[in-house]
C-alpha atoms as one frame of an Amber mdcrd trajectory, in Angstrom:
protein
 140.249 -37.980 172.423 142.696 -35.736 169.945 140.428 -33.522 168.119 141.360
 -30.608 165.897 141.218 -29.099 162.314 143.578 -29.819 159.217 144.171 -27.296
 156.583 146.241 -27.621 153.510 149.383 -25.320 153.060 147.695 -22.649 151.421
 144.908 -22.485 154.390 141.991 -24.232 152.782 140.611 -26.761 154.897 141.148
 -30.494 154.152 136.924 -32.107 153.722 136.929 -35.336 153.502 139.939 -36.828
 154.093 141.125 -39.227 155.397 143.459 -38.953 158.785 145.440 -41.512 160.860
 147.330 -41.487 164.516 149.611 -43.753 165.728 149.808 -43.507 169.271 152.779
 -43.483 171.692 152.721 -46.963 173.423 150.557 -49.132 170.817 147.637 -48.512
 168.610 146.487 -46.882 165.679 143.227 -45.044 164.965 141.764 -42.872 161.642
 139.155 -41.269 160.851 137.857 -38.451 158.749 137.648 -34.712 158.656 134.181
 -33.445 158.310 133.028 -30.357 155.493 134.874 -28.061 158.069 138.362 -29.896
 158.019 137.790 -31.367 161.774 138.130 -34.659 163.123 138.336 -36.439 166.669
 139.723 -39.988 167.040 139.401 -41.833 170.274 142.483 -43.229 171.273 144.576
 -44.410 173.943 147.242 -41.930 174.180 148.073 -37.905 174.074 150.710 -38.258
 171.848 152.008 -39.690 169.072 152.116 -39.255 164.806 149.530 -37.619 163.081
 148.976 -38.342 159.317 147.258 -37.125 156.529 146.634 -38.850 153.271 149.231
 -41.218 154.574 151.784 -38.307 155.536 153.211 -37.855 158.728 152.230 -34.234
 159.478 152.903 -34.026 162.990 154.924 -35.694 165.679 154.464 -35.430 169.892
 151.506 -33.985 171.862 148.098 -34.480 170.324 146.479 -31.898 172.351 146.764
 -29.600 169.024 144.049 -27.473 167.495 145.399 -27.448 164.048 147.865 -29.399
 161.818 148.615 -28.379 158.426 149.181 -31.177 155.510 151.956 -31.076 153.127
């Protein structure tokens, strides 16, 4: 299950919003990061795209502990 924290460009966390992967072989999941900027979404792969608001932030292993949205 990818879990990790998303902060803004600037460093502020992201609360509240909303996040989506699409994982390597099939499947999408989303979720939401919590007052601290953290989320987990179960899924069925380790990597994959991660997006935020609906842009693609990150691309390959989800075993991350932060991604930064743009």
């Amino acid at each position: 299950m990818p879990s990790f924290k998303v902060v803004y460009g600037d460093g502020s966390v992201a609360k509240q919003t909303k996040v989506e992967i699409s994982f390597d072989g099939g499947g999408m999941a989303s979720g939401f990061t919590d007052n601290q900027g953290y989320v987990s979404i179960s899924g069925s792969s380790n990597s994959g795209k991660i997006y935020v608001s609906g842009r693609e932030v990150h691309r390959g292993s989800l075993n991350v502990g932060e991604v930064r949205a743009k």
